[in-house]
C-alpha positions as CSV (number, residue, x, y, z in Angstrom):
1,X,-29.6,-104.0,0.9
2,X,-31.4,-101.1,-0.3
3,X,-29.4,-98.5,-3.0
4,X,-29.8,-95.3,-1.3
5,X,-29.7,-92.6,-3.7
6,X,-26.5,-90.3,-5.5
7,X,-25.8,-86.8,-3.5
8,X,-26.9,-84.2,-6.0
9,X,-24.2,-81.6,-7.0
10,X,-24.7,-78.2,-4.8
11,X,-23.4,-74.7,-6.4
12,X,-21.8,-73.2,-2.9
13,X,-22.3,-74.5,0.9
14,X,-25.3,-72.3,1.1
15,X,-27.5,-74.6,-1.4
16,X,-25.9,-78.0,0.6
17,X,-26.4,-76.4,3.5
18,X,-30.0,-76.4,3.0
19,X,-30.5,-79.1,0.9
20,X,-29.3,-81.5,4.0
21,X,-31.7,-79.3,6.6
22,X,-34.2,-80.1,4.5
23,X,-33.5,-83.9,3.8
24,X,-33.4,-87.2,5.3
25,X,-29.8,-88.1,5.1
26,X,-30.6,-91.5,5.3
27,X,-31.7,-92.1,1.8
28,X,-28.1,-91.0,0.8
29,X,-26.0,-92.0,3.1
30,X,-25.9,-96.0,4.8
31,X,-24.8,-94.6,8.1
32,X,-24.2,-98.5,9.6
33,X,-20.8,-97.9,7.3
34,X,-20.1,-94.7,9.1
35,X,-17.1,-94.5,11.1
36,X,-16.0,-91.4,13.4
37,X,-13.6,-89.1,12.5
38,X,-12.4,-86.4,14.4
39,X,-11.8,-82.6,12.7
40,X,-9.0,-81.6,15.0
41,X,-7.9,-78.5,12.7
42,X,-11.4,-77.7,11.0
43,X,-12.2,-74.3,12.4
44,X,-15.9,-73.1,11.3
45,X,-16.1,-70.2,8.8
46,X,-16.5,-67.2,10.1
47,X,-17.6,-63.7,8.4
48,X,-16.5,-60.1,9.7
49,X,-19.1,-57.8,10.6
50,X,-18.9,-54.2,11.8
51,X,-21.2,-53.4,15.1
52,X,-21.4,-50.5,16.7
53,X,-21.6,-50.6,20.9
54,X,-21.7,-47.8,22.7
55,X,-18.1,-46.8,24.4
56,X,-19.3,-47.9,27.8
57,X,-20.7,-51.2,26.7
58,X,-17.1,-52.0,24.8
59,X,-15.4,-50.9,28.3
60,X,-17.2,-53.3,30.4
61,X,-16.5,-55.7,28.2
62,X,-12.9,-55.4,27.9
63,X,-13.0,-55.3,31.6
64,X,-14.5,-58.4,31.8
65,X,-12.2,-59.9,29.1
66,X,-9.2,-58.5,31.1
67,X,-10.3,-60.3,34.1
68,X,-10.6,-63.3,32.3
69,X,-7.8,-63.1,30.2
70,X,-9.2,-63.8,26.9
71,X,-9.7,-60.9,23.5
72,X,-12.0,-59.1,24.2
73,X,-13.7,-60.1,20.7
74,X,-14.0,-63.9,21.7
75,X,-15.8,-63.0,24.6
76,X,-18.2,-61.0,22.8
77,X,-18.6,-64.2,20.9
78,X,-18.6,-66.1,23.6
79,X,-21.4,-64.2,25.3
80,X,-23.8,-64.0,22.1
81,X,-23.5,-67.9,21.8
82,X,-24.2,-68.7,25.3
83,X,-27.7,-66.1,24.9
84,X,-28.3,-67.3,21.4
85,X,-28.8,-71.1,23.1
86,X,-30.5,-69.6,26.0
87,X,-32.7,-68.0,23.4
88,X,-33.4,-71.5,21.4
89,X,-33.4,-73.3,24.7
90,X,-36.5,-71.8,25.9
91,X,-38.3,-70.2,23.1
92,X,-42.0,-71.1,22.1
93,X,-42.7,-72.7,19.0
């Protein structure tokens, strides 16, 4: 059995965040020992913004959200998600 190697210390998220995009987890972690877990209550972190639509744009959307009966501001989310993995879906590299 091979000692894989300590997780470093990370100042904030941001530093861990990269450190593990960067990193083969493997050399840390012995995933055969992994089990699944499930997050039920972990909601992602979220960060408020302030964006500026133009009042028609805001109107169609509430329109929509009405129809769907959701806030208006999770469909906004909802709708930059979908085109953001449309986006990485089918971009060139």
């Amino acid at each position: 059995m091979s000692k894989h190697k300590n997780i470093p210390k990370f100042k904030n998220e941001d530093e861990e965040r990269e450190f593990w995009a960067k990193t083969d987890s493997s050399k840390y972690i012995d995933w055969k020992k992994a089990e699944k877990v499930t997050f039920s209550k972990l909601k992602p972190s979220t960060k408020t913004i302030s964006l500026r639509l133009p009042e028609f744009v805001l109107d169609e959307i509430k329109m929509i959200a009405n129809k769907r009966d959701v806030p208006y501001q999770s469909l906004i989310k909802i709708f930059l998600k979908d085109r953001i993995d449309h986006e990485l879906k089918h971009s060139v590299k």
